[in-house]
Each structure stands twice: as C-alpha cells, then as structure tokens.
C-alpha positions in Angstrom: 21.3 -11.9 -5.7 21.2 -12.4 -1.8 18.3 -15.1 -1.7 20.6 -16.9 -4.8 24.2 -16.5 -3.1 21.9 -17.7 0.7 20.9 -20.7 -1.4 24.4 -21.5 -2.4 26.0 -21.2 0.9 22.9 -24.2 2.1 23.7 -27.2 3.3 21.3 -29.4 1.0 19.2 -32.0 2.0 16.8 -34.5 0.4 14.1 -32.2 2.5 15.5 -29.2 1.7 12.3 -27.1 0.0 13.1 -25.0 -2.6 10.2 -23.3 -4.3 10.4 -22.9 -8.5 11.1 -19.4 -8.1 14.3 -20.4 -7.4 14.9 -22.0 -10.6 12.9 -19.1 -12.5 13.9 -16.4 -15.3 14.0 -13.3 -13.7 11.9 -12.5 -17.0 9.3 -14.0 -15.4 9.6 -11.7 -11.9 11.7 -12.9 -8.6 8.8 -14.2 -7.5 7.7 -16.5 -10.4 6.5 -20.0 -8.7 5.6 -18.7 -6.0 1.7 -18.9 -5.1 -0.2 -16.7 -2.5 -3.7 -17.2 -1.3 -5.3 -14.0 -0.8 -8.6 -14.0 1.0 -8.1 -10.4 2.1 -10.6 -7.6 0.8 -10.4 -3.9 0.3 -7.1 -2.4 0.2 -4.2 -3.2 3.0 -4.4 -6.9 2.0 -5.0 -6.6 -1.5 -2.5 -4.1 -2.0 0.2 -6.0 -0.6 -0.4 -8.8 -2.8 -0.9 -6.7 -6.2 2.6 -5.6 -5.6 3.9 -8.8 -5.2 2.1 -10.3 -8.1 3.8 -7.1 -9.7 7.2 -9.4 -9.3 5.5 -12.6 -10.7 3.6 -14.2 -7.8 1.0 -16.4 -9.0 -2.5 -14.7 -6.9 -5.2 -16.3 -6.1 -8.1 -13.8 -5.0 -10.6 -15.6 -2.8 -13.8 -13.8 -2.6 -17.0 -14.8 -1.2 -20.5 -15.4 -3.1 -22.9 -12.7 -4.2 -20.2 -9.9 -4.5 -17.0 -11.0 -4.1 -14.6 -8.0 -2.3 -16.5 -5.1 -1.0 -14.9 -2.5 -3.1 -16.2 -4.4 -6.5 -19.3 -2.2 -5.3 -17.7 0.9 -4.3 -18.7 3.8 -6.9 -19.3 5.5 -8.6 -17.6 6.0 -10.9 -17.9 2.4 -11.9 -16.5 1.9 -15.7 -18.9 -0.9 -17.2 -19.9 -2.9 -14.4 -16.9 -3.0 -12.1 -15.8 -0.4 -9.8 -12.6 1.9 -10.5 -11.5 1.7 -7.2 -11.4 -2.2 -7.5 -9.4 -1.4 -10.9 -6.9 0.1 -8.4 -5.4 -2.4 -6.3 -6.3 -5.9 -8.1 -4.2 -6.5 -11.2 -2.1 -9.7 -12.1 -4.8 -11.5 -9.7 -7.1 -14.7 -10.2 -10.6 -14.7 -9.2 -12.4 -17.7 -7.2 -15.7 -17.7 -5.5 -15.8 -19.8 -3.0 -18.4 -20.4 -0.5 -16.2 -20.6 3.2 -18.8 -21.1 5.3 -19.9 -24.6 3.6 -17.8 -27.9 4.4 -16.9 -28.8 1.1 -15.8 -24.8 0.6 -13.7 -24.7 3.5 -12.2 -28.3 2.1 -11.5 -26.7 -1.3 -9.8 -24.0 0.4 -7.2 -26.4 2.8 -6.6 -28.3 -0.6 -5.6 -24.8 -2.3 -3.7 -24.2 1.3 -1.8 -27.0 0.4 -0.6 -26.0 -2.8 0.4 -22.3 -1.6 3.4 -20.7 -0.4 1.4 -17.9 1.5 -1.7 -17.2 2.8 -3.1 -13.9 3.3 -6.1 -13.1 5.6 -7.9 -9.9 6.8 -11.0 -11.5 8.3 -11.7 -10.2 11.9 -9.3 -12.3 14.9 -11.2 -15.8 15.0 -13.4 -16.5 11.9 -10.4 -18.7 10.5 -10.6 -20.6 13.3 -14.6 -21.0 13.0 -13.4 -21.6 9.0 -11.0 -24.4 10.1 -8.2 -22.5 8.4 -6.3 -20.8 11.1 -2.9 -20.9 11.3 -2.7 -23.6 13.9 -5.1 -25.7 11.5 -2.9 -25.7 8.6 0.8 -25.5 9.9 0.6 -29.3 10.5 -0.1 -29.9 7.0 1.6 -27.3 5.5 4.7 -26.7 7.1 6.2 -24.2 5.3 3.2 -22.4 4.7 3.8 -18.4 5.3 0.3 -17.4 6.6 -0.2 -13.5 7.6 -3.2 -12.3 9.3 -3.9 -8.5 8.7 -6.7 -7.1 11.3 -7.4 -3.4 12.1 -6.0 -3.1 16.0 -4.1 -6.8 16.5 -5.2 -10.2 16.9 -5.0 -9.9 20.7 -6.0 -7.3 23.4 -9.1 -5.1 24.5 -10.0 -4.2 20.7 -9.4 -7.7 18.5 -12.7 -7.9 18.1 -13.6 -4.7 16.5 -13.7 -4.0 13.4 -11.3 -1.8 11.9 -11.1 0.3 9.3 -8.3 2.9 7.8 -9.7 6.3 9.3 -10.4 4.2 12.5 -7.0 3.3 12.7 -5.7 7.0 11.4 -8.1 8.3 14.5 -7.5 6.1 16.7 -3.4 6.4 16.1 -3.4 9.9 16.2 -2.8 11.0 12.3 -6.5 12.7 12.0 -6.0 15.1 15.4 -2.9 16.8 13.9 -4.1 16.8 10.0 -6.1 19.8 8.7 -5.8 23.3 9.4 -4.9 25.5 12.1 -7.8 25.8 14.4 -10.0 23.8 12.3 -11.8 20.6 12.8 -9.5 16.9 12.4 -9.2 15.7 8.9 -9.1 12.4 7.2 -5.9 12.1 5.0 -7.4 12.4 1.1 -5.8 8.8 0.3 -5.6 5.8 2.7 -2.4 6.2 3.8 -2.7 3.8 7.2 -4.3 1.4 5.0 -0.9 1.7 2.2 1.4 1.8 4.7 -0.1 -1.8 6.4 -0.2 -3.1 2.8 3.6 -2.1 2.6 4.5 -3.7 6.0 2.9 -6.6 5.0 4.7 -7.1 1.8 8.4 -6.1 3.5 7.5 -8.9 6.1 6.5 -11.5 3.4 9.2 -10.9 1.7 11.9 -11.7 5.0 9.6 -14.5 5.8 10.6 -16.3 2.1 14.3 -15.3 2.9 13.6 -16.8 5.9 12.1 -19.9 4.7 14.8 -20.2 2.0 17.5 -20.4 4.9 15.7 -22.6 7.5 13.2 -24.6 5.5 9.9 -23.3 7.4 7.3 -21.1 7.4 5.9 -18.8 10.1 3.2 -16.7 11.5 3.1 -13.0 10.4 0.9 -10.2 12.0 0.4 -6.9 11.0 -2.2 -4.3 12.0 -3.6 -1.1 10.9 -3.7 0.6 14.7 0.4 -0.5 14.9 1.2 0.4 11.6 -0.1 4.2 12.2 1.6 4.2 15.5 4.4 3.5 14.0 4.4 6.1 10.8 3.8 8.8 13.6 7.7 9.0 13.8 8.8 12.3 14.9 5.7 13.6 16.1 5.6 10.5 18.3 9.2 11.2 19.2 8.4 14.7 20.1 5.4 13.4 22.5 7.6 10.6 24.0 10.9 12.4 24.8 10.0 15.9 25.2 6.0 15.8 26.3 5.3 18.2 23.1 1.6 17.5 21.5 1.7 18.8 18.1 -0.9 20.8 16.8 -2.8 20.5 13.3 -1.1 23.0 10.9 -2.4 22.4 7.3 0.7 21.6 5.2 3.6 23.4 8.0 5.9 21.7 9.8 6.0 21.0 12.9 9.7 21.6 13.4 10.7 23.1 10.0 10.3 26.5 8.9 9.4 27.7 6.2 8.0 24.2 5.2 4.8 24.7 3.6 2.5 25.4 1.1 2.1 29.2 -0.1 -1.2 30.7 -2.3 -0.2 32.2 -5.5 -2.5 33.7 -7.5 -3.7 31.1 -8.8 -3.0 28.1 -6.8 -0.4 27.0 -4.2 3.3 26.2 -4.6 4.8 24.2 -1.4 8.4 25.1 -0.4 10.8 23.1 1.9 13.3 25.1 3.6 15.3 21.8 5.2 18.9 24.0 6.0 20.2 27.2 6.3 21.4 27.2 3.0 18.2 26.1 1.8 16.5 29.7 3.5 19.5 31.7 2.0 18.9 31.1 -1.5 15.2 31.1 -0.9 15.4 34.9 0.2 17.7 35.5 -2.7 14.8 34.4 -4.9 12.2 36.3 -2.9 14.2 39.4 -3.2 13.6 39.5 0.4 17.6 39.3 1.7 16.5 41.5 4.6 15.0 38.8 6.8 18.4 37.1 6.6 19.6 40.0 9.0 16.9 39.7 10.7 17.9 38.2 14.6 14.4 36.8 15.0 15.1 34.4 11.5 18.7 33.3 12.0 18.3 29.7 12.8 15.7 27.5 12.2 14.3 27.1 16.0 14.0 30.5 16.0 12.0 30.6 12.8 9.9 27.9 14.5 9.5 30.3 17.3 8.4 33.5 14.8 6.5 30.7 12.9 4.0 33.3 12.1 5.6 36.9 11.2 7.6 34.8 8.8 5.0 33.1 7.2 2.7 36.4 6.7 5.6 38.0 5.0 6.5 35.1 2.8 2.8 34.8 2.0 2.4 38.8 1.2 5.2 38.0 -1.5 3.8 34.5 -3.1 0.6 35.5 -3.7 1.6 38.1 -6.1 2.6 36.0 -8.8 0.5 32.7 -10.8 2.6 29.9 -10.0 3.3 29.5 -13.5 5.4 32.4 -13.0 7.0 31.2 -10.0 7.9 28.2 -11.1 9.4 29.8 -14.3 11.8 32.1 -11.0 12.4 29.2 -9.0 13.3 27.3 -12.2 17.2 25.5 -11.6 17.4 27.1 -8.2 18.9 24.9 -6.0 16.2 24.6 -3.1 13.0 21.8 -3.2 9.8 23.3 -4.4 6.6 21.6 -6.3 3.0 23.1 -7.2 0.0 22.0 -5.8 -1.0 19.8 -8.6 -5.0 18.4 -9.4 -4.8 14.8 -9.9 -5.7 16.1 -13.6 -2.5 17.3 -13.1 -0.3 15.2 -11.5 -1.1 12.7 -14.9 0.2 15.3 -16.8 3.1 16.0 -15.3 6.4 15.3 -17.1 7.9 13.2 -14.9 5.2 11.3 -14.2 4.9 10.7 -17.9 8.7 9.8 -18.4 8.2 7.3 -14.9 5.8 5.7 -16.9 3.2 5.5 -14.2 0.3 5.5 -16.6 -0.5 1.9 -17.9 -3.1 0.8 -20.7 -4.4 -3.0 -20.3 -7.0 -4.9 -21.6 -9.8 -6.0 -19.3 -11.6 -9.0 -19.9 -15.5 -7.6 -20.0 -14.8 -4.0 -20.2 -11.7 -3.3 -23.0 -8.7 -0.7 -22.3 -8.8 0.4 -19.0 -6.1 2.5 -17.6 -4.0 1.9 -14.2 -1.2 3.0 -12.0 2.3 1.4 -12.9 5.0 -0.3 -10.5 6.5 2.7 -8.4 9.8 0.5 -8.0 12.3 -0.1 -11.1 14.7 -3.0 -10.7 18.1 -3.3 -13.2 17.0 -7.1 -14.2 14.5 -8.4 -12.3 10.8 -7.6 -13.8 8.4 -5.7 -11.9 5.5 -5.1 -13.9 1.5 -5.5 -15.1 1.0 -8.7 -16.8 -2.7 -9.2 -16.5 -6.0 -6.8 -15.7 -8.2 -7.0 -12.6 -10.1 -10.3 -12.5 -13.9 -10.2 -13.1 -15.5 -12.1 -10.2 -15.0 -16.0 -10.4 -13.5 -15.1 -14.1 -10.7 -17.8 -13.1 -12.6 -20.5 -10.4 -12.8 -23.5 -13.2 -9.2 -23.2 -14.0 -8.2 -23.0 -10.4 -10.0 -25.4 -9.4 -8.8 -27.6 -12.5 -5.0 -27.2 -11.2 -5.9 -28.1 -7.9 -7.2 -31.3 -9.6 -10.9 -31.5 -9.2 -12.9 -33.2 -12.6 -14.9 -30.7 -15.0 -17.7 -32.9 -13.3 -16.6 -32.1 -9.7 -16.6 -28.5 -10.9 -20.4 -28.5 -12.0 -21.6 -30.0 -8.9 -19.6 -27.6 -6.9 -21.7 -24.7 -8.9 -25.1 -26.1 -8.5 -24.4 -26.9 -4.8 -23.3 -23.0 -4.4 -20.1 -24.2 -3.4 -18.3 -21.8 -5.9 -19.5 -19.2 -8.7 -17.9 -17.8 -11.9 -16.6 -19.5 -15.3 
C-alpha cells in the first residue's frame, strides 16, 4: 500500500520507470515483474533471494559449469542426486550454467544484466571487475539496475580479499567466544545464523532500494557483509562491552543479564524458562512450590539474582530435574510465564504449532518427485508469499532463459558445444 500510494503521489514523466510489478495482481506476489540475477552461492545470497522469490520475483540462479553452487554437493544426506541442504534455500529459482570466465559468457550475462532489476553477487571483492560486470561496468547501461555485492568482511579494508565464511565471520565477530558452556571450549552456533541474518539484511536493503527506485527513478549500489552483520547482531553484549567495559562470558543457554533465563534438565530432557520481570519470577516460585526464595534478600531483584546467579540456579535445578518434562509441561500448562521444551528437530516438526503455521511444505521436484521443504515464516493479509516452484536441477532452465533473452534455438546449440552454457 506505501509503494502504490508513493507511486500516486509521483510526478510522471515520459522517463519515469515503472517496473510490471507495479501493475501486478497481488495473486501473483508484490514482487511479480520483478527479475533478479543471482550469481551468489551457498546460503547468505541465496537465501535472500529465495525469500524474495517467495513474494513473486522472477530468479535467475547463475551457476558455473561442472557443479553449479557448492552446496548441490554438500551431503549427505543427498535425496536422489541433489543435496538436501541445496533443497533448503533454492525454491521458486531458475537454473542457468553459464561459463563467466569465457567472452561470449560474460556477454550473455551483461545481456541478462540488462533485462534485470537486481543483481546479486557473492564472489570475492574484484572478480566482477576481472568478469566485466562490476557495478561500475553496468550502471552505464543499466541505470536503474540495483546491484548488491555480499562478501565475508567488506569490499574494502585489510581483509576484502579473504575469503569468508559463516563461522569465520561468527569467530571473528565475536558470537563463537561467548557460545557454549561455562568453562568449556567456543562453539559454533548449530545453524548459520551470521550467514541468515546477512541473507535477511540483504533482502531488508533490496527491498528500500526498489522503494527507493520507485520514488527517484534510479538504482544504487548495496553492500552487505558477513563480519558487519555479526557485529551488528551482537546487540547487548556489544553494548555491555562498549559502555560499561563488561566482556561476557560463555554460559550455555543463561543470560547474561537475566536470571533465571535458561534451560533446566528434567528427567528426561530440558525445559528452558525465561524469567523477563519480577512478576514473571513470582509466579514461577508459585509453580515451583518454592515461595521461600521470594523472601529471600539475596533474590529480590533481578541484579541481584544476576549476582547469586549460581545458588539460584542449583536450587532451581535440584527441583526440575525431578519431574519428565512431560509432566512439567502438563504444571506449567496456562501459567502465565514463557516456557518451551528442548525439542529434537524430530520434534520441533511435530509440534502443534508448527503444524497449524504450516511450515511443512510438499512439492514436486523435477528429477526426484515429492520432496518436502520449509514454508514462508511471514503471512501477509493479501499479498502472496508463498512456494510456487521446487529447487532447480542444474541448467534445468538455461534454454528457456536464454530463449527470453532472445538468442535462436541455433545460437543456443553453439553456445553448448562451445561450453558456453550447460543444462536443457
């Protein structure tokens, strides 16, 4: 509704540019008509883009010869012949293979450029350039091209030219010194959560960057990195560092400033508890039949339960592991204070609400049948956000893109046996 009431407030010109998504359904997704140009691999880049092809953008998955993205081989488990991480990040995409490094590849891919709102990149800072397909290459010819590099520690500065991954970033930012136990060794976070959260920035920042280009008719330059992103999602424990010198410590699933705000062993697994007021610890001792500590001086406020962090947390643990959490969740059942188990994944795709979010998705692949994926996390009241197509087998599309970008069926051939481009 804000991009439609921007576009009626606009001062039209014959050169005004206004992409079809405009003019779109919103059965089709918000983003239906627009194209994006995805040459990134593994999963920042291509995550951003799956969720934007979740709202209808048209995605065109460059990937190079002999492979394609890395993560087509990362297994097992594979099902068939393609990898189930791949599965994970690459629906409602198109596949081209398409040789970069030749001159007639990196032609093919200005003309596709050209017919693009966005380009994403992940390459390392100055292989574009080598490519010819920087953003100073293209802008000239395509104006209003949105291009966004993603790199692992900025294009610029001491480190552009290494290479970066998600835990490098995670230990290099700080996350994997303050995740894992007390007194045990640094951890890598079980999901790539610097790698998500870039992803996420990158899809926030494309998204102003249309508004953007809706409102002034021109595209732009976006940067994200993995090392800035982590920075960044350190939030309070950078704030702590910054404004009051405090290094935090690792502390399994604790808090570093709320307590009790952690996971407990039960019997038979864990059940995690967040204690975020004082009315919150009230009822919690109610629960407990433990009203006693709520005398107690040393528990009356929540700094000074962060300062008895551990008397309070034996005691609390001497009561959960008593019971399966079966039967603590059966106690804590309608009582007003947040509380979850510990769940498997097994678990977590059984859960009820996860079944009633509908975040379980059956879809037919193109060489391997019904394959199963993770649904939208985001509802919208009209606008469609959803799965319309499976992960792309490797080149399963490069004919037909190359068809609407205009080259002959004959053009198409000689670009095969050349090794231009590979696929159907």
């Amino acid at each position: 509704m804000l991009v439609r009431n921007t576009i009626r407030n606009l001062k039209i010109s014959k050169n005004t540019y206004f992409p079809r998504s405009s003019l779109c359904s919103d059965t089709a997704g918000p983003l239906s008509g627009i194209k994006i140009l995805d040459f990134t691999r593994v999963l920042a880049g291509p995550f951003a883009t799956m969720i934007l092809g979740d709202l209808g953008a048209n995605i065109i998955k460059v990937e190079k010869p002999g492979g394609g993205d890395d993560t087509r081989l990362w297994g097992p488990p594979f099902v068939g012949n393609e990898s189930a991480y791949f599965f994970s990040v690459n629906r409602n995409k198109k596949s081209i293979v398409l040789d970069l490094k030749t001159p007639k590849g990196s032609e093919i891919a200005r003309n596709l450029v050209q017919r693009s709102d966005i380009l994403v990149e992940n390459f390392v800072p100055g292989v574009m350039e080598k490519l010819g397909l920087d953003y100073n290459s293209l802008k000239s010819v395509a104006p209003k091209l949105i291009y966004c590099s993603l790199t692992g520690y900025g294009s610029n500065g001491p480190y552009e030219k290494k290479l970066g991954y998600d835990v490098l970033a995670a230990s290099l930012g700080g996350l994997v010194d303050i995740t894992g136990v007390k007194d045990g060794e640094p951890c890598k976070v079980g999901v790539a959560m610097t790698d998500l959260a870039t992803g996420l920035y990158l899809h926030g920042a494309i998204m102003a960057a249309l508004l953007h280009r809706y409102k002034n008719n021109e595209g732009q330059k976006i940067e994200c990195n993995l090392l800035s992103t982590q920075v960044s999602c350190m939030v309070n424990i950078a704030s702590s560092y910054l404004n009051a010198g405090l290094i935090s410590q690792r502390r399994g699933t604790a808090h570093e400033s709320i307590v009790p705000y952690q996971a407990f062993k039960t019997k038979d697994g864990y059940l995690t508890v967040g204690v975020g007021n004082e009315g919150h610890f009230k009822i919690l001792c109610e629960t407990l039949n433990c009203e006693e500590l709520l005398n107690d001086e040393k528990y009356q406020s929540n700094a000074l339960r962060v300062e008895n962090r551990e008397s309070i947390i034996s005691f609390l643990s001497n009561i959960f592991i008593t019971k399966m959490n079966s039967e603590w969740l059966t106690e804590f059942e309608g009582v007003p204070i947040p509380y979850a188990p510990v769940n498997t994944i097994k678990e977590t795709f059984s859960d009820p609400q996860v079944i009633y979010n509908n975040m379980i998705r059956d879809i037919e692949h193109s060489a391997e049948g019904t394959i199963k994926v993770v649904g939208p996390a985001v509802k919208y009241s009209t606008v469609k956000n959803d799965i319309r197509s499976a992960p792309p087998i490797l080149g399963e599309h490069t004919s037909q893109i190359l068809k609407e970008a205009g080259y002959t069926s004959k053009e198409i051939e000689e670009f095969k046996k050349e090794g231009i481009v590979e696929g159907c």
